[in-house]
C-alpha positions as CSV (number, residue, x, y, z in Angstrom):
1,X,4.7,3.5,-17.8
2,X,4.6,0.3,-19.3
3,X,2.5,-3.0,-17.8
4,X,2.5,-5.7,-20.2
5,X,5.4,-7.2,-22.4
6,X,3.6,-5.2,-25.2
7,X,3.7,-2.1,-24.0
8,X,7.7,-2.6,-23.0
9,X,8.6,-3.9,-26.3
10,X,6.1,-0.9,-28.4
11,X,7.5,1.3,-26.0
12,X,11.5,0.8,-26.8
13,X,10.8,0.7,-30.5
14,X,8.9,3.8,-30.7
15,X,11.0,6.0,-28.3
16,X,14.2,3.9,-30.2
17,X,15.8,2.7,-26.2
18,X,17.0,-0.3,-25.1
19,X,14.7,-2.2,-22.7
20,X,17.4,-1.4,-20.3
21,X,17.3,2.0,-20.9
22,X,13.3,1.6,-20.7
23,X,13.4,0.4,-17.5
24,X,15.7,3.2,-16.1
25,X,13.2,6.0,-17.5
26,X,10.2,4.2,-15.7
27,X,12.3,3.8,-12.0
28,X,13.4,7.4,-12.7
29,X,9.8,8.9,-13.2
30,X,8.1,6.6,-10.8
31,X,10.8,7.6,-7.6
32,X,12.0,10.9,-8.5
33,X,15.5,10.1,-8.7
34,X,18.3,11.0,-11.2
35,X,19.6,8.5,-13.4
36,X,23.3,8.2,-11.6
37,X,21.6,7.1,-8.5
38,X,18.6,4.8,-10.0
39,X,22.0,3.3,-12.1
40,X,24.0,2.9,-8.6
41,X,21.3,1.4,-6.9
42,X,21.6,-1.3,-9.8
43,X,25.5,-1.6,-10.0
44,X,25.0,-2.2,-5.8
45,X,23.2,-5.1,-7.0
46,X,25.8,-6.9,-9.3
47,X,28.4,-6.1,-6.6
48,X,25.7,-8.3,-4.3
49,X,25.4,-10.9,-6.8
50,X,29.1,-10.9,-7.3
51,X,30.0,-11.4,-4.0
52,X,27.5,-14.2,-3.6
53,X,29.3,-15.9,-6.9
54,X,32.6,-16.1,-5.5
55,X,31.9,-17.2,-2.1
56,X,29.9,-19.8,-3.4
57,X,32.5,-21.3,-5.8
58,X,34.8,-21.0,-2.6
59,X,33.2,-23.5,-0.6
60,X,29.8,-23.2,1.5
61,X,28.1,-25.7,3.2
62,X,24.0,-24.8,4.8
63,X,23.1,-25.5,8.6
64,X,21.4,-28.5,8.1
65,X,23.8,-30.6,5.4
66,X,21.2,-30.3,2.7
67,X,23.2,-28.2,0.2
68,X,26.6,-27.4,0.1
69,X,29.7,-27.8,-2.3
70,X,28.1,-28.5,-5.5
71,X,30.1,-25.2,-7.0
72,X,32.9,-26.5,-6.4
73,X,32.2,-29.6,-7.7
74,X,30.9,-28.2,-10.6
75,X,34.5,-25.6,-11.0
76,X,36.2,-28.4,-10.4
77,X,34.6,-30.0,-13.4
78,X,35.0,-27.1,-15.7
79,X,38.6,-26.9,-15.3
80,X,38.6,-30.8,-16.1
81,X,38.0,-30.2,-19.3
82,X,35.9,-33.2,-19.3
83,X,32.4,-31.0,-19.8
84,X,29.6,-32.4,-22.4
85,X,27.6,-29.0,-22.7
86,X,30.1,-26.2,-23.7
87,X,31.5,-23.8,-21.1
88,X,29.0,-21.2,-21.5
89,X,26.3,-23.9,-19.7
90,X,28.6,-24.9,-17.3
91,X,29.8,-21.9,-16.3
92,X,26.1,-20.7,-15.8
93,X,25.2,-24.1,-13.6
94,X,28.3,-23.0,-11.4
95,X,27.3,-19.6,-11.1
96,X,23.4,-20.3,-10.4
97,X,24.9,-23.4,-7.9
98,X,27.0,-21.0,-5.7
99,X,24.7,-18.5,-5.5
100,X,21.6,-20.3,-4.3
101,X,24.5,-22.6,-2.3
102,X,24.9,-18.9,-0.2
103,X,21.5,-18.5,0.1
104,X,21.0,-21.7,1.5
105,X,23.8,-21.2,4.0
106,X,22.3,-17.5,5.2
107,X,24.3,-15.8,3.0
108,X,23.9,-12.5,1.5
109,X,22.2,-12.4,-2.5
110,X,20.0,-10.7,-4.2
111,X,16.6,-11.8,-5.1
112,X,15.9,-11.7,-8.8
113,X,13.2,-12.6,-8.4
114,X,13.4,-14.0,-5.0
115,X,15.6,-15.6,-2.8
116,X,15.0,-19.3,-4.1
117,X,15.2,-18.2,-7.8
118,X,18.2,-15.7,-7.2
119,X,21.0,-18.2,-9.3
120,X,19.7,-18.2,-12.7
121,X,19.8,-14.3,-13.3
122,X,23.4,-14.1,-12.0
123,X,24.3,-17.6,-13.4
124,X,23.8,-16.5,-16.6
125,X,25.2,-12.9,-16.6
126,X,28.6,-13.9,-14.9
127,X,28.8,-17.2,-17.7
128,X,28.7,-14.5,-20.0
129,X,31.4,-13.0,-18.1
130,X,33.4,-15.5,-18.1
131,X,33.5,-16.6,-21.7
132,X,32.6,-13.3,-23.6
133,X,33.6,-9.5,-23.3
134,X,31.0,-8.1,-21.5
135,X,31.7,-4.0,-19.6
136,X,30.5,-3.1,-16.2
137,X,27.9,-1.6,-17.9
138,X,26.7,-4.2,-20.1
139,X,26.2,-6.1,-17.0
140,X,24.5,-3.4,-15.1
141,X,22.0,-2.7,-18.3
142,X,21.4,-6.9,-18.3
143,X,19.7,-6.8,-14.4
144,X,17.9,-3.4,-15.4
145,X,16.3,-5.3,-18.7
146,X,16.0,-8.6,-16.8
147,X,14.3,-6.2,-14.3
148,X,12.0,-4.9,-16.6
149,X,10.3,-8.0,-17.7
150,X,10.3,-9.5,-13.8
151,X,8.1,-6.0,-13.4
152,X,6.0,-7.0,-15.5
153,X,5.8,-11.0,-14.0
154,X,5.2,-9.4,-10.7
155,X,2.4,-7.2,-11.6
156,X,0.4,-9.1,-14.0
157,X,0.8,-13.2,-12.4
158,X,3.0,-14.0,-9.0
159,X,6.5,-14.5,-8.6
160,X,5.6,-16.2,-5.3
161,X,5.9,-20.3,-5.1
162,X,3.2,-20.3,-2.7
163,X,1.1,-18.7,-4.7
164,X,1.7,-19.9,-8.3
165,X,4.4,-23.1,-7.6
166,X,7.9,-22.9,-9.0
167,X,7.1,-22.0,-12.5
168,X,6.5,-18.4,-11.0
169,X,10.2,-18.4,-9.5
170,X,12.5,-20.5,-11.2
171,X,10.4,-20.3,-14.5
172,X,10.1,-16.0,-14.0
173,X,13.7,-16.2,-13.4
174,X,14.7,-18.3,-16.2
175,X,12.2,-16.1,-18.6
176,X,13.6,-12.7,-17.3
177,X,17.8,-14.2,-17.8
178,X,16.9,-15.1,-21.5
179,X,15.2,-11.8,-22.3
180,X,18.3,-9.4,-20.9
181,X,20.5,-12.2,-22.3
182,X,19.0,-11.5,-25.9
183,X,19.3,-7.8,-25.4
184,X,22.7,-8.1,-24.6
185,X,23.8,-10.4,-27.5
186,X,22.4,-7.4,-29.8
187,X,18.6,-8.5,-30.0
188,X,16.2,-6.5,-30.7
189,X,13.3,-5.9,-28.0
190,X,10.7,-8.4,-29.9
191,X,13.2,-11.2,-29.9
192,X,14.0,-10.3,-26.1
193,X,10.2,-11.1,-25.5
194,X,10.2,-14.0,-27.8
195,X,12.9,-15.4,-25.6
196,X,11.1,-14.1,-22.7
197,X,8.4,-16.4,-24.1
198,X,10.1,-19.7,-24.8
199,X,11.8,-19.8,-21.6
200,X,8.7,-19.5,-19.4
201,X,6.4,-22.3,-21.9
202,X,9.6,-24.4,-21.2
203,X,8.6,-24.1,-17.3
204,X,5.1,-24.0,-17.0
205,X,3.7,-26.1,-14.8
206,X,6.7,-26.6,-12.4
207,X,6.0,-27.5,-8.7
208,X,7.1,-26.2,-5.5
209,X,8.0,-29.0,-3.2
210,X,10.5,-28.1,-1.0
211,X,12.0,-31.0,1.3
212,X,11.1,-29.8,4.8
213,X,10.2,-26.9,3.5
214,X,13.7,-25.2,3.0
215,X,15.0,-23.8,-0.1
216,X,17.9,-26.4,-1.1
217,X,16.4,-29.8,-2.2
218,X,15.7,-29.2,-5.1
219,X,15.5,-25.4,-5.4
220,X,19.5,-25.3,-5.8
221,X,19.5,-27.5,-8.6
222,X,16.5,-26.1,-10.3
223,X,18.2,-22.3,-10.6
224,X,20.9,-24.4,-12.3
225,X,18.2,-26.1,-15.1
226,X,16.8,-22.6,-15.3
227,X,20.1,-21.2,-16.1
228,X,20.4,-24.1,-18.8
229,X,17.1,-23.0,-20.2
230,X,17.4,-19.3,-20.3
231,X,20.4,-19.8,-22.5
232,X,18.7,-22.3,-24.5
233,X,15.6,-19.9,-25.2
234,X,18.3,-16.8,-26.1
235,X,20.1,-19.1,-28.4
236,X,16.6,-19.8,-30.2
237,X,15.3,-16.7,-30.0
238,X,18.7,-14.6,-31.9
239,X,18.3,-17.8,-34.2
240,X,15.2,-16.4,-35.2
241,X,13.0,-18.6,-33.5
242,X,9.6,-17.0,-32.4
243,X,7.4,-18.1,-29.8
244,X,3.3,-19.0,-31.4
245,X,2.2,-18.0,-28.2
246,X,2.7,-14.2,-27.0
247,X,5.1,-13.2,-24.2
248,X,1.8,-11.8,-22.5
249,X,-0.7,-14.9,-23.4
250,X,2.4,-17.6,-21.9
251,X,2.8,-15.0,-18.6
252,X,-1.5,-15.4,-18.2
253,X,-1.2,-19.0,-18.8
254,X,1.4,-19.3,-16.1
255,X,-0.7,-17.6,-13.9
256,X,-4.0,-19.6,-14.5
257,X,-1.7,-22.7,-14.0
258,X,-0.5,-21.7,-10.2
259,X,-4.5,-20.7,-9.2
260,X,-5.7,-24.5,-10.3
261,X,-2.0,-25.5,-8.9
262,X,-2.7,-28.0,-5.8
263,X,-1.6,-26.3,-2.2
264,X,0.4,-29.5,-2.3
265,X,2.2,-28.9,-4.9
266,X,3.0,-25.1,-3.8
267,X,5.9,-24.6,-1.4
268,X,4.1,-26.4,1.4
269,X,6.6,-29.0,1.5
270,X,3.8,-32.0,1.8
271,X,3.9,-33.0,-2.1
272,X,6.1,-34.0,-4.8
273,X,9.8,-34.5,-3.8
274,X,8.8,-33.5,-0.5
275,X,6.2,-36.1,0.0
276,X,8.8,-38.9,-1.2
277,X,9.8,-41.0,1.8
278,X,13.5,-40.4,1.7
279,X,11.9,-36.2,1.7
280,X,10.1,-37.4,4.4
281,X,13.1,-38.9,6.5
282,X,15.2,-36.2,5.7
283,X,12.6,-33.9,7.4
284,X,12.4,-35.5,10.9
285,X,15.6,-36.1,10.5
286,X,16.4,-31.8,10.8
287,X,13.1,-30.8,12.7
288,X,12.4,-34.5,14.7
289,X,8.7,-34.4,15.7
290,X,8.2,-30.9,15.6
């Protein structure tokens, strides 16, 4: 049983396992199950995330006008040719975009970690997708080791944006994407915590300041920067690049951060963009005086 990035990373070296493969040992002691049905609970997942992918790049638009569209802007883009950061980004932006675009419209997703962070993981893993040949079970494996560092966010800080802002969503997210996107690129578990690491100091201190208190404005466009970053922190991290700061020491720092965090300032939909006066218009304009 592992609890800290430590023991995850000791533990996959000295029993010589993937992170993924980690993960699935721990799920399998901890429930009881065999390894077929702890892996088909996982592949269930994809097929979620998937599904979520595709309708999103189709066209969705949310109840209130908010959000909607962006996806297809975005594909539209992509197939321009016209794209400054390389298709792997963009690619992941679309992906993260359609998926939160669903959520937003009451669609079905998966929450990795939670509903208004569930883009970046899937953003990510279907860019890869797209641009690189990636199996089933590549894919599979890439939520199980994303999982296993999000088990470790959830136990040891807050994955909640009223608890710890959006740092503990969007940031978690964006640090759990680069970790299984490491792994996946054929890097060893320290540099899947180093890029664990870089993405989550590039987040700390992000607010959650939902306009009228949805998840759309700007939650759908903040899985698409985490999706930028968790590439961006994999890239550094199979470059050799190694975070000062332990994966362990950032995920306690995060965590001190959202407790002296202002309520404001944490998913209450009264500060930051939220608090602006066109946020403020946009609210009475969906719930009137209520």
């Amino acid at each position: 049983m592992f609890n800290s990035i430590d023991q995850l990373v000791e533990t996959a070296a000295t029993q010589e396992k993937s992170i993924a493969d980690v993960m699935i040992s721990q799920e399998m002691e901890v429930t009881g199950r065999s390894y077929l049905d702890v892996y088909k609970d996982m592949e269930r997942n994809l097929e979620v995330m998937e599904s979520a992918v595709e309708e999103g790049v189709g066209g969705v638009t949310s109840t209130t006008g908010l959000t909607g569209m962006d996806a297809v802007k975005m594909q539209k883009y992509i197939d321009s040719g016209k794209g400054l950061s390389g298709d792997l980004t963009l690619y992941a932006i679309a992906h993260a975009v359609s998926t939160n675009e669903v959520n937003a419209a009451m669609g079905k997703i998966c929450a990795t970690p939670t509903a208004g962070s569930a883009g970046v993981v899937p953003g990510v893993l279907f860019a890869m997708k797209e641009k690189h040949d990636v199996s089933r079970e590549d894919m599979v494996k890439f939520l199980f080791t994303s999982g296993a560092f999000g088990f470790v966010v959830a136990n040891n800080a807050s994955i909640s944006g009223a608890a710890g802002g959006c740092q503990a969503e969007v940031g978690s997210a964006s640090a759990m994407a680069a970790a299984a996107l490491v792994e996946m690129a054929g890097g060893t578990p320290e540099m899947s915590a180093h890029g664990f690491a870089i993405a989550l100091k590039n987040m700390l201190g992000l607010v959650c300041d939902p306009v009228a208190g949805l998840v759309e404005v700007p939650c759908v466009k903040r899985n698409a920067a985490g999706a930028s970053n968790a590439l961006t922190a994999a890239d550094m991290s199979l470059a050799g690049i190694e975070s000062r700061i332990p994966a362990d020491e950032v995920l306690e720092a995060m965590y001190k951060i959202g407790l002296t965090m202002p309520s404001a300032l944490r998913e209450t939909g009264r500060g930051g963009l939220a608090g602006t006066p066109t946020g403020q218009r946009l609210k009475q304009e969906i719930f009137g005086g209520q």
